[in-house]
Residue frames as qw, qx, qy, qz and C-alpha x, y, z in Angstrom:
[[0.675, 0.618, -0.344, -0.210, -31.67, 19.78, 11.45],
 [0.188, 0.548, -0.799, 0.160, -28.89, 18.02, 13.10],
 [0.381, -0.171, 0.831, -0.368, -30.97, 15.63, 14.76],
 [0.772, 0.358, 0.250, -0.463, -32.78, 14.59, 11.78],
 [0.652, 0.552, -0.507, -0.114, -29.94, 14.08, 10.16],
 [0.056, -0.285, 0.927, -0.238, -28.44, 11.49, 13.08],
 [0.751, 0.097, 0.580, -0.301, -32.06, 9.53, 13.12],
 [0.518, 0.719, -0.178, -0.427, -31.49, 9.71, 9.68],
 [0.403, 0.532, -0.733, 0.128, -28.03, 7.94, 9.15],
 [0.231, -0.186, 0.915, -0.274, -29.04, 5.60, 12.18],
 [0.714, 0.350, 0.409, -0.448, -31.90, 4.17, 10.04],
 [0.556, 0.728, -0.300, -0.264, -29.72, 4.09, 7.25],
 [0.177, -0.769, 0.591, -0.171, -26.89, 2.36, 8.82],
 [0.900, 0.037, -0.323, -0.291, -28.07, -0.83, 9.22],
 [0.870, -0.478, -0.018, 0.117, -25.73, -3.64, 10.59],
 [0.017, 0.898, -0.433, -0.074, -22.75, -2.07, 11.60],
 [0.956, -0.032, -0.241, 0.164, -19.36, -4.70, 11.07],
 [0.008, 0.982, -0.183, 0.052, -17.11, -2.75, 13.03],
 [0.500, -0.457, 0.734, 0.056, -14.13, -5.32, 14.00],
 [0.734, 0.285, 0.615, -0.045, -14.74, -7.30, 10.56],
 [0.682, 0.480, 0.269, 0.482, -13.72, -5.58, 8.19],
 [0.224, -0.839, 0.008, 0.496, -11.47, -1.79, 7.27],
 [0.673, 0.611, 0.260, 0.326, -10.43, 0.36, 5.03],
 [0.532, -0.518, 0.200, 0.640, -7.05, 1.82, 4.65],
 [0.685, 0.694, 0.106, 0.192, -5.06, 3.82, 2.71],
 [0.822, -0.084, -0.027, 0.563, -1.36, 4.84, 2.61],
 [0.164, -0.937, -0.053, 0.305, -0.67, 8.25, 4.10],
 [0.413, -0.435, 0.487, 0.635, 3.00, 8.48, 2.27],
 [0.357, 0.323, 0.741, 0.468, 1.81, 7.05, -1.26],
 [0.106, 0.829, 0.550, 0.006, -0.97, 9.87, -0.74],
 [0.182, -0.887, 0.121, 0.406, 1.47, 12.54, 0.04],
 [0.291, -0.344, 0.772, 0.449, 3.38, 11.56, -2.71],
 [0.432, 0.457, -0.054, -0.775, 0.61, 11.84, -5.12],
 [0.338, 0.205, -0.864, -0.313, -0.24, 8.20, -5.65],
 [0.675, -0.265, 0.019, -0.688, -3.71, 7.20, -4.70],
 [0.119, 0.261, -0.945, 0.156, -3.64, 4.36, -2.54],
 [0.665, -0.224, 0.027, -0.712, -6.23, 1.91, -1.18],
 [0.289, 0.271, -0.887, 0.236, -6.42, -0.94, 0.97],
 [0.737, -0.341, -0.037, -0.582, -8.88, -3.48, 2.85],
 [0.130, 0.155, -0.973, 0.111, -8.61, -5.95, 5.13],
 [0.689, -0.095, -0.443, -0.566, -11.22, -8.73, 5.93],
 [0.324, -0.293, 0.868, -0.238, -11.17, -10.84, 9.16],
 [0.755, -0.025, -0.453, -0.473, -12.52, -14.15, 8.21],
 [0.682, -0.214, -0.647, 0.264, -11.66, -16.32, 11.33],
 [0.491, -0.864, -0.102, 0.044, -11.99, -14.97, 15.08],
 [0.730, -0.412, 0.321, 0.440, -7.62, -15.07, 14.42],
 [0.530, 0.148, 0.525, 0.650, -7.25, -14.42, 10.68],
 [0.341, 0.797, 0.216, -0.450, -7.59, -11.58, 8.22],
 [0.674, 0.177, 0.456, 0.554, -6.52, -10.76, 4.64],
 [0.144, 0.811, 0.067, -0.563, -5.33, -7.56, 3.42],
 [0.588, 0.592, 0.326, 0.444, -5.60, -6.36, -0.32],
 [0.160, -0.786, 0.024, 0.597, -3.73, -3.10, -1.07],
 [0.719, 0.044, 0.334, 0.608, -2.61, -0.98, -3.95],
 [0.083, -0.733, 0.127, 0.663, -1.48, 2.34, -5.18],
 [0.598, 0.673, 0.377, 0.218, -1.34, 4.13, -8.48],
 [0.034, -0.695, 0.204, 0.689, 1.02, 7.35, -10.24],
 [0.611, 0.721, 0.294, 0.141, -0.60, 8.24, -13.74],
 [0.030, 0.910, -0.149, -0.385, 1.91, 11.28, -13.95],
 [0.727, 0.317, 0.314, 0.521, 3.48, 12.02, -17.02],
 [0.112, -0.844, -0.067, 0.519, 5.25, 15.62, -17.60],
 [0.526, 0.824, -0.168, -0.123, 6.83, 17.80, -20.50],
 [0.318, 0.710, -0.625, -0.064, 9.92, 16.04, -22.29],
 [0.881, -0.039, -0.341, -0.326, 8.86, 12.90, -21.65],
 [0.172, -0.221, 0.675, -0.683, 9.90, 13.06, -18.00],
 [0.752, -0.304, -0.405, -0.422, 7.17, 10.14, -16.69],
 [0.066, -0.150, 0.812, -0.560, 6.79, 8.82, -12.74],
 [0.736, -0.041, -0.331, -0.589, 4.42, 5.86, -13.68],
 [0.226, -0.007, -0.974, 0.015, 3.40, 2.64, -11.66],
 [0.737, -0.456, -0.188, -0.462, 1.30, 0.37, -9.87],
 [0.362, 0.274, -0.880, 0.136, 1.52, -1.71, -7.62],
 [0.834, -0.324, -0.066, -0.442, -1.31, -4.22, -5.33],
 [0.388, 0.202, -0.869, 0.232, -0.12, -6.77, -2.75],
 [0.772, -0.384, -0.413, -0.292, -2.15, -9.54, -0.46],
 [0.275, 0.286, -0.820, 0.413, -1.21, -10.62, 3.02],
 [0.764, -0.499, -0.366, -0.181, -2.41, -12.81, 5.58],
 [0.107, -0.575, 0.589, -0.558, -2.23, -11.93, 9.30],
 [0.644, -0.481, -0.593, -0.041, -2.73, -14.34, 12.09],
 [0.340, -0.664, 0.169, -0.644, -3.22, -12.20, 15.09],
 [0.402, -0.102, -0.803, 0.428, -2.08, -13.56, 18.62],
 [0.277, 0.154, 0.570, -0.758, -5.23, -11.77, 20.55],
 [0.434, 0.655, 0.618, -0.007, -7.95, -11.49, 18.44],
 [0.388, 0.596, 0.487, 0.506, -8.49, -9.84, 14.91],
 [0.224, 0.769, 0.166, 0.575, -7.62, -6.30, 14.31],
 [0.302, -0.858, 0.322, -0.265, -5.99, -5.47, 17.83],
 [0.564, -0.749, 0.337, 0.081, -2.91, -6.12, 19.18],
 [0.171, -0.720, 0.553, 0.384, -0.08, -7.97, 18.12],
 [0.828, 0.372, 0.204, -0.366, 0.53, -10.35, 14.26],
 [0.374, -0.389, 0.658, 0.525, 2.78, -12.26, 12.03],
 [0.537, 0.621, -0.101, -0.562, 2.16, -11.68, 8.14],
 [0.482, -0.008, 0.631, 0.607, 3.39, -13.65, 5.21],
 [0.416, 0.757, 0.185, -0.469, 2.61, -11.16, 2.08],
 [0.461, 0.117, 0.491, 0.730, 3.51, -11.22, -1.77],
 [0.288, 0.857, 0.116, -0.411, 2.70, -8.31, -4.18],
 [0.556, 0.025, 0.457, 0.694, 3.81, -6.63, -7.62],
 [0.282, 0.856, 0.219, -0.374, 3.67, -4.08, -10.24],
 [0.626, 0.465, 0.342, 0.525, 4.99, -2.37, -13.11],
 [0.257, -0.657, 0.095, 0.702, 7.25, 1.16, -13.09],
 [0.447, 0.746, 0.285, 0.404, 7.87, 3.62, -16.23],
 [0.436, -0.747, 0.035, 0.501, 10.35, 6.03, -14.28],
 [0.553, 0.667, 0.209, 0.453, 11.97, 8.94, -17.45],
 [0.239, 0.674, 0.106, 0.691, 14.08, 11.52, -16.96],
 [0.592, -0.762, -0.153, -0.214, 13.37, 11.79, -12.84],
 [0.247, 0.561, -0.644, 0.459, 15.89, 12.48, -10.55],
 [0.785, -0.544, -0.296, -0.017, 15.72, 9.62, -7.62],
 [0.407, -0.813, 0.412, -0.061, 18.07, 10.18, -4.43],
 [0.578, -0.489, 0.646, 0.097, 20.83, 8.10, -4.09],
 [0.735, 0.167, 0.506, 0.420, 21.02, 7.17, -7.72],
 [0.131, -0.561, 0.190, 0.795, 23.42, 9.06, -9.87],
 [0.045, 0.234, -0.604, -0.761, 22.69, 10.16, -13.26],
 [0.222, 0.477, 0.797, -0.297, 19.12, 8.84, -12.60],
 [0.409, 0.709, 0.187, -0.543, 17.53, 12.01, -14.71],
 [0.105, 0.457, -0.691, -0.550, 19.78, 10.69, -17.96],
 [0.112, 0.088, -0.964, -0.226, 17.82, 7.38, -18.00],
 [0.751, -0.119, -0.286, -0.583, 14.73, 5.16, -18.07],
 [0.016, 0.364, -0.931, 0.009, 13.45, 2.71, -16.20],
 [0.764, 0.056, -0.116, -0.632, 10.88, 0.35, -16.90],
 [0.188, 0.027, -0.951, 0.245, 9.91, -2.93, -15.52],
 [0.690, -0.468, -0.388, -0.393, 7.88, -5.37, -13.37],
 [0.092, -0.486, 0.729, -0.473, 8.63, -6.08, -9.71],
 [0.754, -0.423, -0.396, -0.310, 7.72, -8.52, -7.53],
 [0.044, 0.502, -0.678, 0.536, 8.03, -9.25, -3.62],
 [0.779, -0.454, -0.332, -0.277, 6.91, -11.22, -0.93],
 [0.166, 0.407, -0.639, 0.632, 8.09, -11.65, 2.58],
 [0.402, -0.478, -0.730, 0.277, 7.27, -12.08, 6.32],
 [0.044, -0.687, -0.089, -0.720, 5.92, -9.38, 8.82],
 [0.475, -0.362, -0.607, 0.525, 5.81, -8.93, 12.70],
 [0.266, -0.709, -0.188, -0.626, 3.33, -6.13, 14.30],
 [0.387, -0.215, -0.737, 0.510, 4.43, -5.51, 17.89],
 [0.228, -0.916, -0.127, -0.304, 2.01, -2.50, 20.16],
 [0.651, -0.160, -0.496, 0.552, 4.03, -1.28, 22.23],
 [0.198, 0.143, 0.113, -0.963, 1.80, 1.86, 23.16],
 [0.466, 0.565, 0.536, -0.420, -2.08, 2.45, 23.61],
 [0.622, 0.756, 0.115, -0.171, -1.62, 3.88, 19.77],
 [0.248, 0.736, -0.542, -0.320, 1.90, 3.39, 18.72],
 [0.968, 0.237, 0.061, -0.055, 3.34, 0.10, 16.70],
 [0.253, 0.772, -0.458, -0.361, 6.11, -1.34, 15.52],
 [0.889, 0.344, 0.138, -0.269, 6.73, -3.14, 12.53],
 [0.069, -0.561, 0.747, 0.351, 9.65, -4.79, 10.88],
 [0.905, 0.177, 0.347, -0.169, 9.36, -7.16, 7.89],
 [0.253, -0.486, 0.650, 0.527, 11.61, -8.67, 5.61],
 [0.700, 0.520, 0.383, -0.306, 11.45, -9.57, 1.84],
 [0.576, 0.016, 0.622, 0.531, 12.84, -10.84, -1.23],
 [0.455, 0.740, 0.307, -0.389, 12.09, -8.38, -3.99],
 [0.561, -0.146, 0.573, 0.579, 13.16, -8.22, -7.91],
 [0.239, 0.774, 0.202, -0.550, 13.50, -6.11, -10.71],
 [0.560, 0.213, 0.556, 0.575, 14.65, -5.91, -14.73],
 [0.375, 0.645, 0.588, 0.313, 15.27, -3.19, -16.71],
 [0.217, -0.740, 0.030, 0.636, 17.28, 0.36, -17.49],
 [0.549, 0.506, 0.482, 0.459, 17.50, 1.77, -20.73],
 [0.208, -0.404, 0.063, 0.889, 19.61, 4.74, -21.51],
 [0.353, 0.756, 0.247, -0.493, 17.56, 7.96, -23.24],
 [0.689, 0.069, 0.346, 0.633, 18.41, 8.38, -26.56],
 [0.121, 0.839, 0.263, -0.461, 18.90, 12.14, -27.20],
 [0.637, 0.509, 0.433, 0.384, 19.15, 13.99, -30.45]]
């Protein structure tokens, strides 16, 4: 059975693009119960373009709500070749928040209030390897927001 199912899927398979294209998704956002998803596309032997973006429908009792999106683009240009080793980014993105009643760290009285808004950001990036499987990243960015409105209880 197992070997009918591997001629199976290698007849199916067709041309494979393995270094052309991937799909991601955003281990934190996921733990954190916001479905994420993300692709990137190489379209030059140097270039690629990732799309990302994440979702949180959640809405709870007493109109307690931990709602956004958000989707952001970026182009890499890779100093080896596409999808290995090291890149500089330039990315922009946005979204839109609905935050009720939640307590966030580091902001007080955060569960008294609302906030709702749009954001937006965009910035540079810098991928270094510095391990067979570890990275590191550091980017900077410019990012902006509107909008707090106190609850009105009765």
């Amino acid at each position: 059975m197992k070997k009918q199912l591997f001629i199976l899927l290698l007849l199916v398979s067709g041309n494979v693009l393995a270094q052309r294209a991937a799909v991601k998704t955003n281990l934190l956002h996921d733990a954190a119960t916001a479905p994420s998803l993300a692709a990137e596309w190489a379209f030059a032997s140097r270039w690629t373009l990732d799309v990302a973006g994440s979702a949180c429908p959640w809405n709870f009792a007493d109109n307690r709500k931990w709602k956004f999106w958000m989707t952001q683009g970026e182009a890499r240009y890779w100093l080896c070749q596409s999808f290995y080793g090291h890149f500089l980014g330039v990315h922009a993105g946005g979204g839109e928040y609905n935050l009720s009643r939640v307590h966030l760290p580091f902001v007080s009285r955060s569960a008294s209030y609302r906030y709702e808004g749009v954001g937006a950001d965009g910035g540079g990036f810098l991928r270094l390897l510095v391990g067979a499987r570890q990275t590191l990243e550091s980017g900077g960015y410019h990012r902006c927001r509107v909008g707090a409105c106190p609850i009105q209880t009765f």
